[in-house]
N, C-alpha and C positions, 0 to 999 in steps of 0.2 A: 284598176291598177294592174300594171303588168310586175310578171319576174322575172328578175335578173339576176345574172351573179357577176358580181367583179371581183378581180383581181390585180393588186397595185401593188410595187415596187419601191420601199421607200430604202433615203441611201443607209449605208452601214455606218458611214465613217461619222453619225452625228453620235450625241449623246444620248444613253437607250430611254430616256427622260423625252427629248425630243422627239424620238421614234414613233412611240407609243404617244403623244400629243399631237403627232400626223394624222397616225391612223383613227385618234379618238376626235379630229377635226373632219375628215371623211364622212364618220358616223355621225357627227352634228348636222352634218351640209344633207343628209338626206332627212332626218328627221326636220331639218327647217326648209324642205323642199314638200314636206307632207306624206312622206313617205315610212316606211319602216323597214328593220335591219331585223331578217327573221334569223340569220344565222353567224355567226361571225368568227373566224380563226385567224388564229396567228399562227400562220406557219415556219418559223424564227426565218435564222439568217443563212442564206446560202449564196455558194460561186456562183456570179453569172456567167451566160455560155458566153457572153464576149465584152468587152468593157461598154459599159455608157456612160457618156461622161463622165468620163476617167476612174468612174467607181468600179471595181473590180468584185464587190458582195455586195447584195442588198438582201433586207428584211421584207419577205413574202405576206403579205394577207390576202386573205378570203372574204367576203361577205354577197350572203342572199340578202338582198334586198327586194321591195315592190315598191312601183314609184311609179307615176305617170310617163307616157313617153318624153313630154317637155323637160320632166323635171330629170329623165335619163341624160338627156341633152344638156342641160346646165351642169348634171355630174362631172359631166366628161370635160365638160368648159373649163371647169374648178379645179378637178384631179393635173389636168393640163396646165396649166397656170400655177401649177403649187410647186417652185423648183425643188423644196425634198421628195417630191416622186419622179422616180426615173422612169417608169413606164405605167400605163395602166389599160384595164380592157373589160370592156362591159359586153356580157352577152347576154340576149333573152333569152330566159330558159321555155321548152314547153308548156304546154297548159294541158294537166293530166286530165 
């Protein structure tokens, strides 16, 4: 399994009920991917540097994840496909 870390943008203007049911729907889609979630932050909510879709703040998270390349693939399929995320980005991290 490889590591990565992502980082996804969910919007501000839901309810912080919903927020936090995004992001703990992320964290499901890797564990049902066979993967595991080594590290996980919430970095609250902050200005974005320009609007997206007409959302003017979103709520920032973190998470190290390991996962197979495929199931990196299906992450980004799913984060994509989830319109409460306004952006998101997976990168491989090194292998110490």
């Amino acid at each position: 399994m490889n590591k990565y870390e992502m980082m996804f943008i969910v919007k501000a203007t839901m309810e912080s009920d919903a927020v936090k049911a995004t992001a703990e729907n992320m964290k499901k889609v890797v564990t049902d991917l066979g993967g595991k979630v080594a590290e996980y932050k919430e970095l609250g909510e902050k200005k974005l540097a320009y609007p997206i879709k007409k959302e003017l703040n979103g709520y920032y998270f973190v998470m190290q994840i390991e996962v197979t390349k495929e199931a990196e693939a299906e992450l980004s399929r799913k984060a994509g496909l989830d319109e409460n995320i306004l952006r998101h980005l997976i990168v491989k991290l090194d292998e110490e």
